[in-house]
FIMAR-231240 format. One line per 4 residues: number of its first residue (from 1); their letters; for each residue x, y, z of C-alpha. Coordinates in nm, 4 decimals, padded with zeros to 6 digits. Layout:
# FIMAR-231240
NUM = A = X/Y/Z | ...
# end
This chain:
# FIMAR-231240
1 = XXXX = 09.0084/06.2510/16.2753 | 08.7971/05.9929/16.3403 | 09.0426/05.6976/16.3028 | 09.2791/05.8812/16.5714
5 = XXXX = 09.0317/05.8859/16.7543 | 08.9346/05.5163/16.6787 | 09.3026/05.4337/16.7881 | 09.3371/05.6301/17.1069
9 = XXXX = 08.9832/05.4823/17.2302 | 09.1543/05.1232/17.1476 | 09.4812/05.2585/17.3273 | 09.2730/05.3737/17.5988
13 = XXXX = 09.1247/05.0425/17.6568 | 09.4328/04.8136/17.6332 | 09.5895/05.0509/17.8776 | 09.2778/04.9956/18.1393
17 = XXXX = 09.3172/04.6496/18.1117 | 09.6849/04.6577/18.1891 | 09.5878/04.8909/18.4937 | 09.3631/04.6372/18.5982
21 = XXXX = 09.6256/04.3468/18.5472 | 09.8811/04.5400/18.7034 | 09.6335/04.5961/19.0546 | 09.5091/04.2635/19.0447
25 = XXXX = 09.9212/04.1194/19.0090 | 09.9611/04.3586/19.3061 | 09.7078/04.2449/19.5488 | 09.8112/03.8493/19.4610
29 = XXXX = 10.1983/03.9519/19.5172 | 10.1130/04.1478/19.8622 | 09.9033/03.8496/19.9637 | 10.2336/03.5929/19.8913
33 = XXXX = 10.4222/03.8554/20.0867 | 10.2460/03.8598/20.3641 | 10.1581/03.4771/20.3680 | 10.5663/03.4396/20.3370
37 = XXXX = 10.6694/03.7008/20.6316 | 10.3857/03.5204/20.8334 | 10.5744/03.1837/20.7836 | 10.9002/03.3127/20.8171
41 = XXXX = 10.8033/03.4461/21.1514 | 10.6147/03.1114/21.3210 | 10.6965/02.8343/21.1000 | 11.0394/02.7747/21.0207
45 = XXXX = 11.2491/02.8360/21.3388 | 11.0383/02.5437/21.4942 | 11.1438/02.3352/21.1797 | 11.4670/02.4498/21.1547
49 = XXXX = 11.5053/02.3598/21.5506 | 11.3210/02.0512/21.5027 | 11.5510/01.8942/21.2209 | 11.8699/02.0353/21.4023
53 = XXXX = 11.7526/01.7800/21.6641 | 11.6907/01.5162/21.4246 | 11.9772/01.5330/21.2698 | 12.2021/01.5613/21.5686
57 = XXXX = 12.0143/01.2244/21.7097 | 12.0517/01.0750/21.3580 | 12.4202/01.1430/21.4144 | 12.5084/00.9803/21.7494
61 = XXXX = 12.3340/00.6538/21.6242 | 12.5591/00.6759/21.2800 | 12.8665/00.6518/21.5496 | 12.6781/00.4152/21.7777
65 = XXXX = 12.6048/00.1159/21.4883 | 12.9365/00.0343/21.3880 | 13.0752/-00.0334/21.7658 | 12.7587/-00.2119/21.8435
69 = XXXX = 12.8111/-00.4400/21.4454 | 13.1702/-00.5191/21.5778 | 13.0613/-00.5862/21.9218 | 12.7785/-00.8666/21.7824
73 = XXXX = 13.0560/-00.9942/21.5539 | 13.2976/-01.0875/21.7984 | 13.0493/-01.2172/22.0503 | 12.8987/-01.4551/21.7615
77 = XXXX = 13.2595/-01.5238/21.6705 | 13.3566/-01.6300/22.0445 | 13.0464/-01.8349/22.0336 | 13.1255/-02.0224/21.7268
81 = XXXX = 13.4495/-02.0939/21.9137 | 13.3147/-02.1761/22.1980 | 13.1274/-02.4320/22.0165 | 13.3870/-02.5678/21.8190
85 = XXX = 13.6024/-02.6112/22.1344 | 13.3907/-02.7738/22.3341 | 13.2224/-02.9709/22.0974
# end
């Protein structure tokens, strides 16, 4: 009898410590939650606005730099003419 008993008092304690695990995990997961919902409702539609408007601005000077590279390239190129011509 007094091994079972040996055993359950064993069982007992690894089961408390799980029970105290399992709170502890509990607490730290409802903290993450709550830290998460907190961001979700401030922080991230500023960003995502924020980088919308990057990337649109980003955009228009993508389309703007090649007119402005062939624009500089055929004003140097009428200059070397130019030069040429009239020298």
């Amino acid at each position: 009898m007094s091994e079972d008993t040996d055993r359950l008092a064993r069982i007992e304690a690894k089961l408390d410590v799980l029970v105290v695990q399992t709170t502890t995990d509990r607490t730290r997961l409802d903290d993450h939650e709550a830290r998460l919902r907190e961001m979700e409702r401030t922080g991230v539609a500023s960003d995502v606005a924020d980088h919308e408007t990057r990337i649109r601005s980003i955009e228009r000077w993508r389309y703007a730099l090649p007119i402005a590279s062939i624009a500089t390239l055929l004003t140097g190129t009428a200059a070397i003419i130019a030069a040429i011509k009239g020298g």
